[in-house]
Backbone as a printed PyTorch tensor [residue, N CA C, xyz], in Angstrom:
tensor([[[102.6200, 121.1110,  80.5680],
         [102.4530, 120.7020,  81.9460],
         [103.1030, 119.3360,  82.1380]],

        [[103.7640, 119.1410,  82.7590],
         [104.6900, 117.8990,  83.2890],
         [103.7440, 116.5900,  84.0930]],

        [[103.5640, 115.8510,  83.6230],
         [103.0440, 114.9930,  83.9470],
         [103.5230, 113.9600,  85.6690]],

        [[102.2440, 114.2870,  86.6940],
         [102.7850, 114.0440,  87.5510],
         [102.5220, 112.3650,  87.8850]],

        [[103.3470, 111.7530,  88.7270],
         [104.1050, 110.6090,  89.2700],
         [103.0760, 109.9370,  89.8650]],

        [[102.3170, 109.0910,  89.4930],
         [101.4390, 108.6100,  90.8620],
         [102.7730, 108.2630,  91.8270]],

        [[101.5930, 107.8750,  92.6630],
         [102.5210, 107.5890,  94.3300],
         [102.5260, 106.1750,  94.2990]],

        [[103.6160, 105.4520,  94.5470],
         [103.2360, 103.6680,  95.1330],
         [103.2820, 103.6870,  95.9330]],

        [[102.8920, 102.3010,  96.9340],
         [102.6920, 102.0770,  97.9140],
         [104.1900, 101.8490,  97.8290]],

        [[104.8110, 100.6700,  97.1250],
         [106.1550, 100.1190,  97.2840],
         [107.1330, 101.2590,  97.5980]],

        [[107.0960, 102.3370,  96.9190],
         [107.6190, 103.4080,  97.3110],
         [108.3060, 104.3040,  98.5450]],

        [[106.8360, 103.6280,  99.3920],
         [106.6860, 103.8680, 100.9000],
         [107.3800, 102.9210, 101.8320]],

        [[107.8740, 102.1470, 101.3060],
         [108.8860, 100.8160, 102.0980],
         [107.6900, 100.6380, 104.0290]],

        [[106.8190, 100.1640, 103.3080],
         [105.6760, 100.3280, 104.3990],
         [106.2920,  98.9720, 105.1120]],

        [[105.9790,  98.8460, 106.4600],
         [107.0210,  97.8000, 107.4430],
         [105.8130,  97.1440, 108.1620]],

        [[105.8160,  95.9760, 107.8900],
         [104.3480,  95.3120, 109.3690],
         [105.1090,  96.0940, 110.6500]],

        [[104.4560,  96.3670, 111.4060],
         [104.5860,  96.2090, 112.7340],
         [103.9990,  94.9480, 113.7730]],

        [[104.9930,  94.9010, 114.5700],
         [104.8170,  93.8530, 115.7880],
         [103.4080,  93.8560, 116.2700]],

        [[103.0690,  95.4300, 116.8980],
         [101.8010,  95.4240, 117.5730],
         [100.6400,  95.0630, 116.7800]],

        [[100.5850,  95.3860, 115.7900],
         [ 99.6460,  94.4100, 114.2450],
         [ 99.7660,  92.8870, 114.7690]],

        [[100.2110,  92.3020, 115.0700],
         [100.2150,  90.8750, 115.2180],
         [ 99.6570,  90.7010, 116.8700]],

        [[ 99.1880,  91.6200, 117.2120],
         [ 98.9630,  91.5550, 118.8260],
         [ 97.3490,  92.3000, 118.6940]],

        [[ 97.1750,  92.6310, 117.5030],
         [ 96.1400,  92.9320, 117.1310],
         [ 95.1650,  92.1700, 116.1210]],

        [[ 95.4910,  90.4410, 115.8930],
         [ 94.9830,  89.5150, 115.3610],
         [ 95.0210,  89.8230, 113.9530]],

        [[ 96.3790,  90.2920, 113.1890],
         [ 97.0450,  90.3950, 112.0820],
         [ 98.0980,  89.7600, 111.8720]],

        [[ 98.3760,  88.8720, 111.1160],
         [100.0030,  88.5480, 110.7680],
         [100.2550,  89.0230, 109.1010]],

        [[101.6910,  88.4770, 108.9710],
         [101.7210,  88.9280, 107.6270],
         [102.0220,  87.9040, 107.0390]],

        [[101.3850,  88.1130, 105.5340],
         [101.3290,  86.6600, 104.8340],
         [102.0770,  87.7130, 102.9140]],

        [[103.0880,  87.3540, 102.8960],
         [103.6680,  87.6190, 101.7950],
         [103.8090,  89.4120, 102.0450]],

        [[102.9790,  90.4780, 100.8990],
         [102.8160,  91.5740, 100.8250],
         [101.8100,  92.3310, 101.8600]],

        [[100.7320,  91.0880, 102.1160],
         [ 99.7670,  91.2860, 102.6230],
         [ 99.1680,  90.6600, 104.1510]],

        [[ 98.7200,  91.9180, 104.8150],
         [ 97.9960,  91.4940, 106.2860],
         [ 97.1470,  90.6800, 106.0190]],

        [[ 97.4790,  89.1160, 106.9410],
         [ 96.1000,  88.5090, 107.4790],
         [ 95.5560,  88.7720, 108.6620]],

        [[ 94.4680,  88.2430, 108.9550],
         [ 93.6690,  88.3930, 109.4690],
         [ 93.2570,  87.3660, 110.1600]],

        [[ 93.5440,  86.9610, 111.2700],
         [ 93.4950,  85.6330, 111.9330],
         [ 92.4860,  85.0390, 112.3940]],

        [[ 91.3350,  86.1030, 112.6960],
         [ 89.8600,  85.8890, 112.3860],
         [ 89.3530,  85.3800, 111.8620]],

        [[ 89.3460,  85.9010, 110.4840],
         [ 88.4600,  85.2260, 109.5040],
         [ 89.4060,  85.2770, 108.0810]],

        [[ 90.8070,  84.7590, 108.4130],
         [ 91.4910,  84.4700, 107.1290],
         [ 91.6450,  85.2160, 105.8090]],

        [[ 90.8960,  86.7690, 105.9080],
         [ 91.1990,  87.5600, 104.8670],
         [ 92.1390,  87.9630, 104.9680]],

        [[ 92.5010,  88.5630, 103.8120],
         [ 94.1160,  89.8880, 103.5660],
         [ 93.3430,  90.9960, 103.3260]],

        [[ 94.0140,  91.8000, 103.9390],
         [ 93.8350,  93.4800, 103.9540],
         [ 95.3660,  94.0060, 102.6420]],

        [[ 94.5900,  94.2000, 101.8160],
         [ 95.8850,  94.3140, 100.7910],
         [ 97.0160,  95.2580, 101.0560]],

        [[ 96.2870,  96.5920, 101.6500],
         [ 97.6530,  97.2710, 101.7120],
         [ 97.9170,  97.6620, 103.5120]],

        [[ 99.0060,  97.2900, 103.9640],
         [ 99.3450,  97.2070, 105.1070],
         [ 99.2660,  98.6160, 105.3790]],

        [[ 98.7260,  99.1540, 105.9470],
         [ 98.6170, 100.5020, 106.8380],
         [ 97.6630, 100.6140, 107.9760]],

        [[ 97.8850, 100.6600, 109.0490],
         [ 96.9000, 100.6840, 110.1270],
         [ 95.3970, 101.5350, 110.1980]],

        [[ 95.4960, 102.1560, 108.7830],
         [ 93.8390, 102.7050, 108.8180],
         [ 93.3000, 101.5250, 108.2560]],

        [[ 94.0070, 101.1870, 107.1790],
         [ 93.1760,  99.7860, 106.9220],
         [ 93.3280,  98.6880, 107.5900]],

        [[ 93.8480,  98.1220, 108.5960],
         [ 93.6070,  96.8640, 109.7600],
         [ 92.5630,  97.4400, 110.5360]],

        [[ 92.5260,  98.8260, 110.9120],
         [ 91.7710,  99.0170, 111.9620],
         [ 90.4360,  98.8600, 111.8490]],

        [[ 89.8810,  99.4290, 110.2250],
         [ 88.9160,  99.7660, 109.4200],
         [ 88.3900,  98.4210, 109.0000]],

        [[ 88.9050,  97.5040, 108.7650],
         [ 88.8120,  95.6990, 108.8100],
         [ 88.4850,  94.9280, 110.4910]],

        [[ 89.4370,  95.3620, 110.8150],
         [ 88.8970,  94.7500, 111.9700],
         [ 87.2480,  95.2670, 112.7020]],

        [[ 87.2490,  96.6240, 112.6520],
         [ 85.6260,  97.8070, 113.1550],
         [ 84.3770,  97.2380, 112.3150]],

        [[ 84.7500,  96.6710, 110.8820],
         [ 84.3020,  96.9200, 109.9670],
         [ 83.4790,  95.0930, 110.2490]],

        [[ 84.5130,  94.6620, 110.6510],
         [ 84.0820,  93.1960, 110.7900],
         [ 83.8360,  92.1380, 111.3420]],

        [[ 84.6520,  92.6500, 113.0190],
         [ 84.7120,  91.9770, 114.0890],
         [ 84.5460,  92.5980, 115.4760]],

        [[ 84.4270,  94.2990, 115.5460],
         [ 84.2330,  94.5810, 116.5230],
         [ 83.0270,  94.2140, 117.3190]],

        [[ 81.7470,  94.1670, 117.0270],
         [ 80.8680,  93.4860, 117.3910],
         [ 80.8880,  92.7060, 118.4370]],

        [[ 81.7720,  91.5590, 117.5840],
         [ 82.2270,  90.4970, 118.4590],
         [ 83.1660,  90.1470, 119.3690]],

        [[ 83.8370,  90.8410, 119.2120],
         [ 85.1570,  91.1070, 119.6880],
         [ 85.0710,  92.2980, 121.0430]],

        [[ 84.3020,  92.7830, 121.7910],
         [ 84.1440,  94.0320, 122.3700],
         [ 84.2630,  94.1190, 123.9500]]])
């Protein structure tokens, strides 16, 4: 049996988007900040900003 490939992220040539930054995200190196409360969301994909932001600021934010 052939041993299969994990997947990378790098792989995915994943791109910030603009509207991420209109959504109180910028990008800081590899990784989304968070202009809120200064965390990084490690891997840039909009389930995880969205899931960070619901997760942590909607509350307040509403």
């Amino acid at each position: 049996m052939a041993e299969k490939r994990k997947r990378k992220i790098d792989d995915e040539c994943r791109q910030f988007q603009e509207e991420w930054s209109l959504k109180y995200f910028i990008k800081s190196g590899e990784k989304a900040l968070c202009v809120i409360c200064n965390e990084t969301v490690a891997v840039i994909k909009e389930y995880n900003l969205r899931r960070h932001y619901q997760s942590k600021h909607q509350d307040k934010y509403v």
